[in-house]
C-alpha positions in Angstrom: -21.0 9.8 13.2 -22.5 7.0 11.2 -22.9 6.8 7.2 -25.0 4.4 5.6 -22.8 2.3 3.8 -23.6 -0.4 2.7 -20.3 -2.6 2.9 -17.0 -2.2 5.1 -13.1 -2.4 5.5 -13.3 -2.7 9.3 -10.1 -2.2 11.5 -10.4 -4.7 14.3 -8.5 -4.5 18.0 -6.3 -1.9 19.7 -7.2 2.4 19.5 -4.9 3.9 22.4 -2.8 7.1 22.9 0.8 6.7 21.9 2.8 8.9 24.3 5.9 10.6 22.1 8.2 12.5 23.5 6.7 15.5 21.7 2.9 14.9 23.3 0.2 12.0 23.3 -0.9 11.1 19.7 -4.0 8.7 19.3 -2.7 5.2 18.0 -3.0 1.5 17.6 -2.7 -0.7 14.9 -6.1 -1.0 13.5 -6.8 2.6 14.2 -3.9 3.5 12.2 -4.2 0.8 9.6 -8.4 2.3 9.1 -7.0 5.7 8.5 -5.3 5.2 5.9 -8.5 3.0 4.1 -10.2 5.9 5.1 -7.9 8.6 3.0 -8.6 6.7 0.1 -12.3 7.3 0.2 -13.1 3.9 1.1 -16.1 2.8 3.5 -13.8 2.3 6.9 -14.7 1.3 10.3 -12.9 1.5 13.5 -14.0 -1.6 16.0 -12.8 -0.5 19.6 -13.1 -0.2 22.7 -12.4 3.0 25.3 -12.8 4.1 29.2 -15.7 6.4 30.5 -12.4 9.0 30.7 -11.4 11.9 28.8 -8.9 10.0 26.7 -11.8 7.6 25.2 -14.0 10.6 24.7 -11.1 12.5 22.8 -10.7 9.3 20.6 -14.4 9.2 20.1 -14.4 13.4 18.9 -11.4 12.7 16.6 -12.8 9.4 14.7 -16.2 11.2 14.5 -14.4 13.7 12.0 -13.1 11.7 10.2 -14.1 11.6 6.9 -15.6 7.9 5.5 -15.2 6.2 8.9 -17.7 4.7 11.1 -17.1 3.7 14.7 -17.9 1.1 16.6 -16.3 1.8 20.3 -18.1 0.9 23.5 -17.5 2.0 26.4 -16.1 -0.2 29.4 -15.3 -0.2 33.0 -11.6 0.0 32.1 -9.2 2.9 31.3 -8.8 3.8 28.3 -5.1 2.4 26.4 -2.3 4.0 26.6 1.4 2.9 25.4 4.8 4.7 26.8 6.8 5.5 23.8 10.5 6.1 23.6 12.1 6.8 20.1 16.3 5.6 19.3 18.6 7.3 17.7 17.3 5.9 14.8 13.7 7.4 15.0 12.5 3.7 16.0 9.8 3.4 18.5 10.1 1.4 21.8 6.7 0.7 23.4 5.7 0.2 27.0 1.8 -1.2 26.6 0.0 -0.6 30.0 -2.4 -3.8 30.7 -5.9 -3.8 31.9 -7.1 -1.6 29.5 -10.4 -1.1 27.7 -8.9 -2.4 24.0 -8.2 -5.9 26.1 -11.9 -5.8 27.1 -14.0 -5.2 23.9 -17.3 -6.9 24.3 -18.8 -8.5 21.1 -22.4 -6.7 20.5 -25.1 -6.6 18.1 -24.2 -4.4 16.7 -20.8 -5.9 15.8 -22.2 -8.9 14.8 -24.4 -7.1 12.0 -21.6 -5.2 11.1 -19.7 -8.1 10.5 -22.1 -9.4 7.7 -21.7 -6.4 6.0 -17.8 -6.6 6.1 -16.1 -7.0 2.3 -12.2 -6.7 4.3 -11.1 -7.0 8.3 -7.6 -6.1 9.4 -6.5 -7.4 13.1 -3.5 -8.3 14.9 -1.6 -10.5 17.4 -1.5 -7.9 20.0 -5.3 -7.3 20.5 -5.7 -10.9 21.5 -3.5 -10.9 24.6 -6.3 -10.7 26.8 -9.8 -13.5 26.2 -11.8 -10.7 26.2 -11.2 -9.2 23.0 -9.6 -12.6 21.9 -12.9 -14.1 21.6 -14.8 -11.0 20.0 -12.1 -10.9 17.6 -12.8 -14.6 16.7 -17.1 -14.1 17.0 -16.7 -10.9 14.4 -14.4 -13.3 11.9 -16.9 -16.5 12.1 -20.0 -13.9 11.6 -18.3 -12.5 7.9 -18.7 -13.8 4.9 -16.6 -16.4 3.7 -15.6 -14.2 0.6 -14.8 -11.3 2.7 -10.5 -10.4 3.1 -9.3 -11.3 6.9 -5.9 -9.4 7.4 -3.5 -10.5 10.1 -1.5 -7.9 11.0 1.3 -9.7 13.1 2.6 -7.6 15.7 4.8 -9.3 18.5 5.3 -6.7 21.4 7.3 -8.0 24.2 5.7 -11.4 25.8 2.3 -10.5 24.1 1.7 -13.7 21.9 2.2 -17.6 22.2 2.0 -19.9 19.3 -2.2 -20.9 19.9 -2.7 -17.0 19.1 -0.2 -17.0 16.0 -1.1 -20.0 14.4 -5.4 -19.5 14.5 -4.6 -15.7 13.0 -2.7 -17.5 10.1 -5.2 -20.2 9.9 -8.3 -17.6 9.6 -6.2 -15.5 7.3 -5.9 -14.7 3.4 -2.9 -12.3 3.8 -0.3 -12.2 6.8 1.5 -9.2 7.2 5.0 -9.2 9.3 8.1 -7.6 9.5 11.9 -9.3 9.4 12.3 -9.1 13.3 8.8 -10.9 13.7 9.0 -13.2 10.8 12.1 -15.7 12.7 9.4 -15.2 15.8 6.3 -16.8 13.2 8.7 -19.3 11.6 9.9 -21.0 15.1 6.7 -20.8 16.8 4.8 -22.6 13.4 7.9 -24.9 13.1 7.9 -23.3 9.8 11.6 -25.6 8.3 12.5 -22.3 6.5 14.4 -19.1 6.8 14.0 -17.7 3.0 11.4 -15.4 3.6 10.5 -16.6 -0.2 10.5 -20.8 1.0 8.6 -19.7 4.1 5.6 -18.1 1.9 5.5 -20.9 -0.3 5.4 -23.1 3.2 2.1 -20.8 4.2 0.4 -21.1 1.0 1.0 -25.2 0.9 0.2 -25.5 4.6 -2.4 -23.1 5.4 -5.0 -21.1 3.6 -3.1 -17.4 2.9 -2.8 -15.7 -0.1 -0.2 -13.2 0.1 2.8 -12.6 3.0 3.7 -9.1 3.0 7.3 -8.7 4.6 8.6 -5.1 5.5 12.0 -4.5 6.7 12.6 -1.0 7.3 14.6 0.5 5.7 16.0 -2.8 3.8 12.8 -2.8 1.8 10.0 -5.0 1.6 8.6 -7.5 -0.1 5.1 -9.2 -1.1 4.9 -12.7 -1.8 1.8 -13.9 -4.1 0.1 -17.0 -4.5 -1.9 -15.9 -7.7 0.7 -12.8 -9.2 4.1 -12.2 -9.6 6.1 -11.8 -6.5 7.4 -7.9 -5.6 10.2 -6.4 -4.1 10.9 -2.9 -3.6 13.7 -0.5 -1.4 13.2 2.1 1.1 12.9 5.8 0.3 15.8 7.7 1.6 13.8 10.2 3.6 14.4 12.5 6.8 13.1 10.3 9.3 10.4 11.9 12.1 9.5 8.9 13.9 8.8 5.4 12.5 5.1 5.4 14.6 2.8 3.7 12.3 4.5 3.5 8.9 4.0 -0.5 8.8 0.0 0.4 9.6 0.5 3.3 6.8 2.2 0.4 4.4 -0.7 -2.3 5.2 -4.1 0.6 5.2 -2.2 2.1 1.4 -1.3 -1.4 0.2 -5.3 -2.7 1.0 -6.6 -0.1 -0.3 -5.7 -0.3 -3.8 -5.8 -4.3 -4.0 -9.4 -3.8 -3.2 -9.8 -0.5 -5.5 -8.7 -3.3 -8.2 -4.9 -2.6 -8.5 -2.2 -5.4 -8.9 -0.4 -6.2 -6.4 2.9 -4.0 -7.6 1.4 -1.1 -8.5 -0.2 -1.2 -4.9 3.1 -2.3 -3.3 4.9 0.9 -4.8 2.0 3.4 -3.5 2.4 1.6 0.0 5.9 2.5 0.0 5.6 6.0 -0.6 2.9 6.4 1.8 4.5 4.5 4.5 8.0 6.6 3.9 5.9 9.8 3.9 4.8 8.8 7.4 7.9 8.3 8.8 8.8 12.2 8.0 5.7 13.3 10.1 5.6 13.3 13.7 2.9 10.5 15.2 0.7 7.6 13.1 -2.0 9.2 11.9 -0.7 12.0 9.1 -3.0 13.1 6.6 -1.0 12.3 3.2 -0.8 14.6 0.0 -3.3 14.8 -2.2 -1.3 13.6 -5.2 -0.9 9.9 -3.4 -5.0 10.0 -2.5 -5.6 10.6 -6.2 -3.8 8.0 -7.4 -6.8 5.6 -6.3 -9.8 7.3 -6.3 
């Protein structure tokens, strides 16, 4: 279903079927992170890829009714994604991402290319680059915005799925990096980054490279957003009954961007990330719709 908006947050890379223990639930980063944008009444669109299979026509039916987003998902001679998942004791996710898979193929069109110009905020990850394919669409769509437009790096290292060339060009293109404290000793060796203060290491990126902001979760340590232009913010963990973990760090990021670009500062959007990334965690799967009281607070 397409709106006519004139301007978009676009969620760039990976949509796939997480398989939980309790049944499939459609996932991936970017489809997660969009969501969220997409709960706050922002214009929101999901840039994809899926199979000519009843998994990719399932994902295509759900986005459709989905309020506020547009989709751009073509489909390709590969099957659509699909990730194993295994939860811990813990509710923590373990991930098994099949290869060869229609996310790792998205061809750049026209049609992304226009959308691109008429992107104000894009939000894409490590992951969706380990194949050239979508590598290189990801890299056509960011050269084809605006300079002024927001590019969001979500950094998400799973298994043997990145190298340093793929790391370091997402921070170069980047005004805010997003990682968590397993990831960030990962980014710091592989950028010969000559810190391990997560607080000397976002002063490192903002002398060295063009970024903004680091945002640094860490379960249920907290998190933390570092700020090259307002104070710094730190903030604990809700003590909640944990579901599954699936998606809160997309929940986090999707909440969080949402209010910097409905005009909040940076705390006051930190603390509704927070709640809406804690409230995910006590629903099963990545995509909960959240309560109406945290929507309201931003539009």
């Amino acid at each position: 279903m397409e709106q006519s908006f004139e301007r978009y947050i676009v969620g760039l890379g990976e949509t796939l079927w997480d398989m939980l223990p309790e049944g499939p639930q459609i996932g991936g980063a970017p489809a997660n992170f969009i969501h969220h944008i997409a709960q706050f009444d922002l214009p929101s669109c999901l840039v994809s890829a899926v199979g000519d299979d009843e998994l990719g026509a399932e994902i295509r039916s759900i986005f459709e009714k989905k309020k506020n987003i547009r989709t751009v998902i073509p489909t390709v001679d590969y099957p659509t994604g699909t990730v194993e998942v295994t939860l811990n004791a813990e509710g923590v996710p373990q991930y098994n991402i099949c290869e060869g898979v229609a996310w790792d193929n998205i061809p750049f069109t026209d049609e992304m290319r226009d959308l691109a110009t008429k992107t104000v905020a894009v939000c894409f990850g490590t992951l969706a680059q380990r194949n050239e394919v979508s590598r290189q669409t990801i890299k056509s769509f960011i050269e084809a915005m605006d300079d002024e437009s927001i590019k969001i790096c979500d950094v998400n290292l799973r298994g043997d799925y990145y190298s340093r060339e793929v790391v370091e060009w997402s921070v170069i293109v980047s005004d805010v990096v997003k990682v968590n404290d397993e990831e960030l000793p990962i980014v710091c060796e592989l950028l010969e980054i000559p810190h391990t203060d997560p607080e000397q290491v976002a002063q490192y990126l903002f002398d060295h490279y063009d970024i903004e902001m680091l945002i640094l979760t860490c379960g249920a340590e907290g998190s933390h957003v570092y700020s090259l232009y307002e104070p710094n913010s730190s903030l604990g963990t809700p003590k909640v009954e944990v579901v599954d973990t699936v998606g809160a760090g997309d929940a986090f990021t999707g909440s969080f961007i949402a209010a910097m670009m409905s005009g909040f500062e940076v705390k006051w959007a930190h603390r509704l990330a927070v709640e809406v990334a804690a409230y995910v965690c006590t629903q099963p799967g990545a995509m909960p719709d959240i309560p109406d009281e945290m929507r309201e607070r931003v539009i």
